[in-house]
C-alpha positions as CSV (number, residue, x, y, z in Angstrom):
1,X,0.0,0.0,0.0
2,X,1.4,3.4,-1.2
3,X,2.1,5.6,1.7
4,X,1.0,9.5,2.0
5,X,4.6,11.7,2.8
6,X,4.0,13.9,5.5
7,X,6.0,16.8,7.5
8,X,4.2,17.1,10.6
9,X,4.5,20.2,13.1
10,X,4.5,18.5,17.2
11,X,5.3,22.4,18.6
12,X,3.3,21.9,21.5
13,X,1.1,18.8,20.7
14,X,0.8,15.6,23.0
15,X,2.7,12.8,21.6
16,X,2.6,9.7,23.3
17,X,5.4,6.7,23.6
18,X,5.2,3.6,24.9
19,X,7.7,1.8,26.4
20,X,10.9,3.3,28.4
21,X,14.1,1.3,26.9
22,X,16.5,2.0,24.2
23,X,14.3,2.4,20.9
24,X,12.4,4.9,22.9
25,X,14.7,6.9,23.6
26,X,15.9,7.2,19.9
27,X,12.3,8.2,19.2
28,X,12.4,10.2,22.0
29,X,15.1,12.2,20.9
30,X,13.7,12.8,17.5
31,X,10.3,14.4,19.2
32,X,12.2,16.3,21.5
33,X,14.0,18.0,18.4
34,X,10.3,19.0,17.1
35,X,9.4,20.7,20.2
36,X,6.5,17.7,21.0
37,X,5.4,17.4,24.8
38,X,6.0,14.0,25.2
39,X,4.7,11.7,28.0
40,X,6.2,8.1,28.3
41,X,4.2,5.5,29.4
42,X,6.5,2.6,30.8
43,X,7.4,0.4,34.8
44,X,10.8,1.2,33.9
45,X,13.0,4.4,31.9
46,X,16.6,4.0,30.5
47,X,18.9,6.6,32.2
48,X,18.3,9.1,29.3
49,X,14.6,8.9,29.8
50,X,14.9,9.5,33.4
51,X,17.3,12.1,33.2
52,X,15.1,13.9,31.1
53,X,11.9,13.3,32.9
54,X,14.2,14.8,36.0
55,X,14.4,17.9,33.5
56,X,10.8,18.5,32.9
57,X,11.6,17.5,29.1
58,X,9.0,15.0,28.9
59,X,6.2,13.5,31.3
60,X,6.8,9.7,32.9
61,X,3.5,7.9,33.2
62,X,4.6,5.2,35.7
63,X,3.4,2.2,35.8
64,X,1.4,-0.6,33.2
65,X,-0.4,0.9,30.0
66,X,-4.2,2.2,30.5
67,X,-5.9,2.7,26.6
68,X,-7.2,6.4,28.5
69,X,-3.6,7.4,27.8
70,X,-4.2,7.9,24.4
71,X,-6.8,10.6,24.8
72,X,-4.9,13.6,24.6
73,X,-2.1,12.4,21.9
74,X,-1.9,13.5,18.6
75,X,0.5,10.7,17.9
76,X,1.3,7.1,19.5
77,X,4.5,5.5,19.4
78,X,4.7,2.1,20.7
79,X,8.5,0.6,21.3
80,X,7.6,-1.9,24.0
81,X,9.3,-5.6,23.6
82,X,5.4,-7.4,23.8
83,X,4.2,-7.5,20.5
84,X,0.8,-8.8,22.1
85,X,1.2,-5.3,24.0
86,X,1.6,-3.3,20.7
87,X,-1.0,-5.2,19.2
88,X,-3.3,-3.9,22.0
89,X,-1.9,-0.3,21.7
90,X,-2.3,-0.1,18.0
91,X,-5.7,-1.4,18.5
92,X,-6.6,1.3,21.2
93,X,-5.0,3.7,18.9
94,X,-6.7,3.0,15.7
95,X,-10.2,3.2,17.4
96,X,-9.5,6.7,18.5
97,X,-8.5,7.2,14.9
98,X,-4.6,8.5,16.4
99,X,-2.2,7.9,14.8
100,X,0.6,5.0,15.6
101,X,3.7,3.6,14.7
102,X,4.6,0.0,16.3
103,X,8.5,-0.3,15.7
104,X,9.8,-2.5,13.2
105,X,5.8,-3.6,12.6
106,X,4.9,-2.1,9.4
107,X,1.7,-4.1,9.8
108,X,0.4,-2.7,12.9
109,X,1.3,0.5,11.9
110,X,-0.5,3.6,10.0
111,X,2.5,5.9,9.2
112,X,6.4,4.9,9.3
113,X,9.3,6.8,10.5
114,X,11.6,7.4,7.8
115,X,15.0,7.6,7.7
116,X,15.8,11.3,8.4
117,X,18.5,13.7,7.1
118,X,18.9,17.0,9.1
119,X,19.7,20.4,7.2
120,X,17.2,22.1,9.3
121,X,15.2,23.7,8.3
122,X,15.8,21.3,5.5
123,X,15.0,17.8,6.2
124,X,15.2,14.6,3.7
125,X,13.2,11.7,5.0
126,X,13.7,8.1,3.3
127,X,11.2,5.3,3.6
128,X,10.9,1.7,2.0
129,X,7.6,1.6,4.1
130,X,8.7,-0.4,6.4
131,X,9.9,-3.1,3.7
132,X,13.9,-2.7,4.4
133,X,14.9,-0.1,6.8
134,X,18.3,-1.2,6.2
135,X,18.4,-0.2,2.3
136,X,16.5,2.9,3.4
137,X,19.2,3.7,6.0
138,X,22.2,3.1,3.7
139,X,20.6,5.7,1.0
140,X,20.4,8.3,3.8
141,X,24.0,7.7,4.2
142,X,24.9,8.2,0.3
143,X,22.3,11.4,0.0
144,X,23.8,12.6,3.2
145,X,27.2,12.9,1.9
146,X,26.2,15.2,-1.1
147,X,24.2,17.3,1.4
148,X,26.7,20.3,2.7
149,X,26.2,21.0,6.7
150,X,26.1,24.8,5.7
151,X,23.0,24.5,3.6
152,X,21.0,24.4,7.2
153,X,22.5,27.6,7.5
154,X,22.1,29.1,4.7
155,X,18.2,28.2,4.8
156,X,17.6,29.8,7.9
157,X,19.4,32.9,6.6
158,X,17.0,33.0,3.4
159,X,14.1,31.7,5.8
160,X,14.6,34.8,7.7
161,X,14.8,37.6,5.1
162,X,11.9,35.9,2.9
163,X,9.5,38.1,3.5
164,X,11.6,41.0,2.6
165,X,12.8,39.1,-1.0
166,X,9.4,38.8,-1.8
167,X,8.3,42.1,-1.0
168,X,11.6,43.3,-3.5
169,X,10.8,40.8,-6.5
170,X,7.2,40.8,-7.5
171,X,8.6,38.3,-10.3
172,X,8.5,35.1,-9.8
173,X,10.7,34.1,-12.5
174,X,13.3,36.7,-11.4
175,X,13.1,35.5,-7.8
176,X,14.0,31.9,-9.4
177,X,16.7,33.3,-11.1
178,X,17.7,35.0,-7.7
179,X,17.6,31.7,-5.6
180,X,19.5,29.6,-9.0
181,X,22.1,32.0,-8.6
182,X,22.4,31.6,-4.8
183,X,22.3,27.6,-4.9
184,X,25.9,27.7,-5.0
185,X,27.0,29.8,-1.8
186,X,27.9,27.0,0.7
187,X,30.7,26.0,-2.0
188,X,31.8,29.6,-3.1
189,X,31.5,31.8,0.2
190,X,31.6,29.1,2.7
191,X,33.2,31.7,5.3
192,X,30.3,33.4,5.2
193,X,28.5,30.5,6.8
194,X,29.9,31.3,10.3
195,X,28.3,32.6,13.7
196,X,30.1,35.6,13.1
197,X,28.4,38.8,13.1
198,X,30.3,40.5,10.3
199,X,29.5,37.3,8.0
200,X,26.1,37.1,9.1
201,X,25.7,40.5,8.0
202,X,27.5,40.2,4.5
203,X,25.3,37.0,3.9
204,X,22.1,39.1,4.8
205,X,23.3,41.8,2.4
206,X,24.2,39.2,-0.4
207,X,20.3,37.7,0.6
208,X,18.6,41.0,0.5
209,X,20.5,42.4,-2.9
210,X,18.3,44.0,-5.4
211,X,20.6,43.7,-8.6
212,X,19.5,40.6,-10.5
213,X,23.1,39.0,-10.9
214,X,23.9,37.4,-14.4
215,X,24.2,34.3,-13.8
216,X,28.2,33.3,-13.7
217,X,30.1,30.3,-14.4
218,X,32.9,28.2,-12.6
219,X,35.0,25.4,-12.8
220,X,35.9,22.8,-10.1
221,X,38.8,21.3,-10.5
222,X,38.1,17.6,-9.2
223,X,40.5,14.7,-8.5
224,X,39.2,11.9,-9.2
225,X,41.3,9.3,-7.3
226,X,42.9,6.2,-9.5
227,X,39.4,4.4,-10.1
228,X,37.8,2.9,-7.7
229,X,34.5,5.3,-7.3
230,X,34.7,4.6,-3.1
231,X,37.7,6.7,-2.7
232,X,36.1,9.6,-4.3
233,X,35.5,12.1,-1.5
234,X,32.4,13.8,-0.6
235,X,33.0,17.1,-2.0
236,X,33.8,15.2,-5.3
237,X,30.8,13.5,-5.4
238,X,28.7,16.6,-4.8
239,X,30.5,18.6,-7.3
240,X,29.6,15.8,-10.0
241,X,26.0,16.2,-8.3
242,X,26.0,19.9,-9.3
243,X,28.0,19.6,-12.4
244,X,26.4,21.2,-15.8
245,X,29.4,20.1,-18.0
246,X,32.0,17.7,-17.4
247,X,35.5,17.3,-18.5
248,X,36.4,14.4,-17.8
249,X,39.9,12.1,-18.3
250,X,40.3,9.0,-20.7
251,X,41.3,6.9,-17.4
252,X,38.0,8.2,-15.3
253,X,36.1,5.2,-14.9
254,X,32.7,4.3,-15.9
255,X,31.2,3.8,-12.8
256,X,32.8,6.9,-11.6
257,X,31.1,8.9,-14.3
258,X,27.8,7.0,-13.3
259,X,27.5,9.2,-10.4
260,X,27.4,11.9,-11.9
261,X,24.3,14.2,-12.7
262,X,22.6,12.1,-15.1
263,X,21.8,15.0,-17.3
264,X,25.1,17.0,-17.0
265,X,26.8,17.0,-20.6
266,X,30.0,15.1,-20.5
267,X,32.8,15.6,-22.7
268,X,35.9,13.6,-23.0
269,X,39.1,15.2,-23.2
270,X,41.4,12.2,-22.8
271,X,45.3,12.0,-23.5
272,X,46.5,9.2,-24.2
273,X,49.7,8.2,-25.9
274,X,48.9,6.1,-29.4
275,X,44.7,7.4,-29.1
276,X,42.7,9.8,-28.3
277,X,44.5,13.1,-28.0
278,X,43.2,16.5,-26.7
279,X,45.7,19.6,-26.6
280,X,45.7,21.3,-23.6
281,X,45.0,24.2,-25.4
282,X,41.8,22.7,-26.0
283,X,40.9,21.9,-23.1
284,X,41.5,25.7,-21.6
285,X,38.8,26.4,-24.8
286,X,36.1,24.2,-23.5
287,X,36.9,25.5,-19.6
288,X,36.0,29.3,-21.2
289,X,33.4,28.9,-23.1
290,X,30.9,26.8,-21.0
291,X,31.8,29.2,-18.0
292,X,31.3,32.1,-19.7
293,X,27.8,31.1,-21.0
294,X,27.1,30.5,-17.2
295,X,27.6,26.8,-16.2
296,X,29.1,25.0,-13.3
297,X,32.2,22.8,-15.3
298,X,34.2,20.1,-13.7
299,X,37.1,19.3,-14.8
300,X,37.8,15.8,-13.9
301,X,40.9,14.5,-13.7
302,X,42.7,11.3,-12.6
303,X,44.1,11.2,-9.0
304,X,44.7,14.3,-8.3
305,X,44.6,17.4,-10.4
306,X,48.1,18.7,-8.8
307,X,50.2,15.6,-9.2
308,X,51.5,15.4,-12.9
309,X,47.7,16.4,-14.0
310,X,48.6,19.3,-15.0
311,X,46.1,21.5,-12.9
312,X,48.7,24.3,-12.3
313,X,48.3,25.1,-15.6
314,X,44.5,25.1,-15.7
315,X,44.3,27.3,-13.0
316,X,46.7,30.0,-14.3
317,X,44.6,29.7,-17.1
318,X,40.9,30.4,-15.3
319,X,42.8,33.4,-13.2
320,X,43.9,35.2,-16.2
321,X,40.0,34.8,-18.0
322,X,38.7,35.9,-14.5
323,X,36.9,32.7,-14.2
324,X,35.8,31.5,-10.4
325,X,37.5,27.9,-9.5
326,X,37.6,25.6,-6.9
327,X,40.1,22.7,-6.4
328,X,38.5,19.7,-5.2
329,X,41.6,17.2,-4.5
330,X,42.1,13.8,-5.0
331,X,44.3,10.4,-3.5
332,X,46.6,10.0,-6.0
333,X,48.2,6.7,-7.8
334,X,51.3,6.6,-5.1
335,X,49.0,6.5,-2.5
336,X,46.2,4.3,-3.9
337,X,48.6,2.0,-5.2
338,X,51.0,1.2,-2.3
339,X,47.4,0.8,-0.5
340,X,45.6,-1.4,-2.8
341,X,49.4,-3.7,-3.0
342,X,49.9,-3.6,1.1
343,X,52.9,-1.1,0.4
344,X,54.1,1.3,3.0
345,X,55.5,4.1,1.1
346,X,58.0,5.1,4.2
347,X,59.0,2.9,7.4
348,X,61.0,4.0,10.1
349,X,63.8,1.2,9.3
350,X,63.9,1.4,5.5
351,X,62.7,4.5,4.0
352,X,62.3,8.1,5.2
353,X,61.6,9.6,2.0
354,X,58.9,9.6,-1.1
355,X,59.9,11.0,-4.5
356,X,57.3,11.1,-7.2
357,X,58.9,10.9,-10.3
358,X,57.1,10.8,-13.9
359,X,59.1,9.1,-16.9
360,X,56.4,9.4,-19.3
361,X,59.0,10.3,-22.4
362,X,62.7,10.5,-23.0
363,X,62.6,14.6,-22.4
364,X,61.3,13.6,-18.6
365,X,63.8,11.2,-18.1
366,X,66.5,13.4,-19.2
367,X,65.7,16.1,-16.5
368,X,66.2,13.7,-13.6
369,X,68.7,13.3,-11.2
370,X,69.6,10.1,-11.5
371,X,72.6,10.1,-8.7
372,X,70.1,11.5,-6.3
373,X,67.4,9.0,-7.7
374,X,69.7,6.2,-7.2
375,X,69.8,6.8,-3.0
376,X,68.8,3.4,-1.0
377,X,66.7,4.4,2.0
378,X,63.9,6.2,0.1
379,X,60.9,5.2,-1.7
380,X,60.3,5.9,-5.6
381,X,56.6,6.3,-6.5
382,X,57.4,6.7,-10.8
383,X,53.9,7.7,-12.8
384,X,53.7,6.8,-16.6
385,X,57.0,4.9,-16.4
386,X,55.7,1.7,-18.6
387,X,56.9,2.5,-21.6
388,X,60.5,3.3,-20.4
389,X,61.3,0.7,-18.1
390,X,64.5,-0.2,-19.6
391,X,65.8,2.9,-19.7
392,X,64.3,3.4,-15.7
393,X,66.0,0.2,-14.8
394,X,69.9,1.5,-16.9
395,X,70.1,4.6,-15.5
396,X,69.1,3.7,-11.4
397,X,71.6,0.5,-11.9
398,X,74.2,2.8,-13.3
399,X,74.1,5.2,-10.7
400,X,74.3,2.7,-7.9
401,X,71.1,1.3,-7.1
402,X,71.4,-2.2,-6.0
403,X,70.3,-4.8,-8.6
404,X,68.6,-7.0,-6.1
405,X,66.4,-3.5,-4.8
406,X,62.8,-4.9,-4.6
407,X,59.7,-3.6,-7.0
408,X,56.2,-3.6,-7.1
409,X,55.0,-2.7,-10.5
410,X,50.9,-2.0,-10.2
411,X,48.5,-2.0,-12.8
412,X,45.4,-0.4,-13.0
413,X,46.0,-0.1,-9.1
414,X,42.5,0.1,-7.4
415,X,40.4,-1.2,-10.0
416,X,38.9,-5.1,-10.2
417,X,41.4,-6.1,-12.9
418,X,44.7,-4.8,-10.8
419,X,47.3,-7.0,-10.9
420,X,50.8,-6.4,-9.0
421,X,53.9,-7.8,-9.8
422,X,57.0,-8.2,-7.7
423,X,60.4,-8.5,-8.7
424,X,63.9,-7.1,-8.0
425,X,65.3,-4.0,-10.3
426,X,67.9,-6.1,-12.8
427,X,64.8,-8.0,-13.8
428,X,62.1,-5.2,-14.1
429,X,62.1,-5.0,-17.7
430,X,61.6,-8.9,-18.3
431,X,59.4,-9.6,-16.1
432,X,57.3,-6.6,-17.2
433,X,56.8,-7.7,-21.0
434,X,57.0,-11.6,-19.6
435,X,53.5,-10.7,-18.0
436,X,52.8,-8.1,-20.5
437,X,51.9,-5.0,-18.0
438,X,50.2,-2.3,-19.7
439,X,49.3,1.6,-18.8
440,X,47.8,2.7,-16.7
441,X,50.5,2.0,-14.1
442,X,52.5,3.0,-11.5
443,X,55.9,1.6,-10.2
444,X,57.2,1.3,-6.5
445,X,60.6,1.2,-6.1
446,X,62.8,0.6,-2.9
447,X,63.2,-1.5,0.0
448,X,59.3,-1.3,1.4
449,X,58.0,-2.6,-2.1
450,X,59.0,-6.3,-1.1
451,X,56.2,-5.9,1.5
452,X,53.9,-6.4,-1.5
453,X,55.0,-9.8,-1.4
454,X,53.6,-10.6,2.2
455,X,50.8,-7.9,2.4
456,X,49.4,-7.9,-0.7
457,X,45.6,-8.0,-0.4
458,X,43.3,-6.7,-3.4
459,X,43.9,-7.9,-7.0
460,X,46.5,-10.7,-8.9
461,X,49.8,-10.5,-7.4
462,X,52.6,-11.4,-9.3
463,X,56.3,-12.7,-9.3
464,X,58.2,-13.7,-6.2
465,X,59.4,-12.1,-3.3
466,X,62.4,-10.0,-3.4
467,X,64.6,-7.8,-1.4
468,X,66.1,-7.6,2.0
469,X,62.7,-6.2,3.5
470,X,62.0,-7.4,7.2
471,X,58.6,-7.2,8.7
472,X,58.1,-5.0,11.4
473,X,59.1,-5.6,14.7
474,X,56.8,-6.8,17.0
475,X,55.0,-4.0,19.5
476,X,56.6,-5.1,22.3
477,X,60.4,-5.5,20.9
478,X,60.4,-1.9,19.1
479,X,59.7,-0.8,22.8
């Protein structure tokens, strides 16, 4: 049976629930937040109950339930363990035509209690009537994440000069325009949102403001991450939710791209060696022009936009056209990699340095310091390096490296088809075409890569252990 959504205002009205233990007091806690006088009807309270019955927050009716409880309640919770007892109470309650909710009895029940998301004043409430809570709680957690904090905030703001906006703009469509234009300020002036006085002030003036604005663009720079769509972060995932255009990467994953807005225009500006090619040049073009005519662009790039993404440049680019950006960062390959292989990038006892090195071409190769490369006691985290892993593997051995210094050589690090070989450096090369390891990915070279060999958890792993790494002492020894 299809179920009627309703918002309902307790200020002041007698709610009724029944039964004093844990479930009670979550519901409880809810009424309390609407302002509900609240009597509960139980032998026995938890400690919260009781402490707030102590308060004069709500009203203890001691004792067994009587059905003349439920004359003066609007509404009738029942959380007792006796389903014999709710069936009674739901009974009692449906003849005085109240309304009741029996917990985790949809059938006993005439209204649910959703799963509730708090911006107050705004408020998202999820229901599978009763069917699966569970699923209804885990979309509350997704929908919550895309949901700012400081849009409660800047609600109440707008709820408070409302009458004073209306009163300026008699057009309804120009009052739309005003509030389009606003839907962006938790992201762009978030240090208005503050209990400061002077920011309370400029976010009344912005509020109040009788210049129409015209409407202005913006780009958000977003990382990505190296795949997996569970290590995006939540202000990634709400910039996809708000994104008009997007550019995204040849490596950004489908099921990243999934989340997105399902109408945003996307437009890939991929650059890979041997395919698809876009100039950066390009790319700056597309930034321009879809924020000039007014829309919300993110540029989405692969692990993060400031680690060999070349998002340096894209911002210099958007200051000097006077267009508004954001930087939304990203965990990049090095990180996700190690991660994903059961690498520690430093350790105390083998490495207290990371250098992240990209050897996509011969010109990059031929601006490194190779002595300073060659170091033992530091980690190498080398991006785009596939390609040139002979030359990688001559130049490290030639400076000194040690031949037998371990590898781990990741591909498509995070994603369900990553495989991970292991190795030591004199064999890099063959053992990379041997099991024909292909871009995207990332190498980790150095002492800590041979804990691939022993910690390696998600994906294939390949090769055989190598190196001179030693697990870590135990707790008690390193003490």
């Amino acid at each position: 049976m299809p179920l009627y959504p309703l918002f309902a205002d307790l200020r002041d009205r007698h709610v009724l629930v029944l039964g004093g233990g844990d479930v009670a007091s979550r519901r409880v806690a809810m009424l309390l937040k609407a302002g509900a006088r609240i009597t509960v009807g139980a032998r026995l309270l938890t400690p919260e109950l009781r402490e707030w019955a102590k308060q004069g927050r709500i009203t203890w009716q001691a004792g067994s339930y009587e059905a003349e409880w439920l004359e003066r309640a609007w509404l009738v919770i029942a959380a007792t363990r006796s389903r014999p007892l709710n069936t009674r109470i739901a009974a009692d309650a449906h003849a005085r035509q109240r309304l009741v909710n029996v917990v985790n009895d949809r059938s006993l029940s005439s209204f649910q209690v959703p799963a509730l998301i708090d911006r107050s004043p705004l408020l998202v409430a999820i229901t599978s009537a009763g069917a699966a809570p569970m699923l209804a709680r885990r979309l509350r957690e997704r929908i919550e994440g895309l949901l700012d904090p400081t849009r409660g905030s800047l609600l109440q703001f707008a709820l408070r000069y409302r009458a004073r906006l209306r009163a300026r703009r008699r057009d309804p469509a120009a009052d739309r325009r005003f509030y389009a234009w606003r839907r962006d300020v938790p992201a762009h002036v978030s240090s208005l949102i503050s209990p400061s006085a002077q920011a309370k002030k400029q976010l009344a003036v912005a509020l109040t403001d009788r210049r129409e604005k015209q409407a202005s663009g913006s780009v958000i720079l977003v990382g990505a991450g190296p795949g997996d769509p569970g290590l995006l972060t939540l202000h990634a995932l709400r910039a996809l939710n708000e994104a008009d255009v997007i550019l995204h990467d040849a490596l950004i994953s489908e099921p990243i791209l999934d989340l997105a807005r399902h109408d945003a225009e996307r437009i890939a500006v991929g650059k890979r060696g041997g395919a698809m090619h876009t100039p950066q040049a390009s790319i700056h073009a597309l930034m321009l022009q879809h924020a000039r005519q007014g829309k919300r662009v993110v540029r989405l790039k692969g692990g993060d936009p400031f680690v060999f993404g070349r998002g340096g440049e894209e911002l210099e680019f958007l200051r000097e056209h006077g267009i508004h950006y954001e930087v939304v960062p990203g965990i990049t390959a090095a990180l996700a990699c190690a991660a994903y292989s059961g690498v520690p990038l430093t350790h105390r006892d083998h490495a207290q340095s990371v250098r992240l090195v990209t050897a996509h071409c011969q010109l990059s190769l031929d601006t490194l310091d190779w002595s300073d490369l060659a170091r033992e006691r530091q980690t190498l985290a080398i991006y785009m390096g596939v390609s040139q892993l002979d030359e990688l593997a001559r130049q490290l051995l030639a400076h000194g490296r040690s031949a037998d210094t371990p590898f781990a050589l990741i591909e498509s690090g995070s994603l369900p088809q990553q495989r991970t070989l292991t190795g030591a450096l004199q064999a890099l090369p063959v053992l990379a075409a041997r099991h024909d390891i292909r871009a995207p990915a990332l190498i980790i070279l150095g002492e800590v890569a041979a804990q691939a060999s022993v910690s390696h958890w998600y994906g294939e792993l390949l090769g055989e252990p190598q190196g001179k790494f030693t697990l870590p002492r135990p707790l008690a020894d390193a003490a």
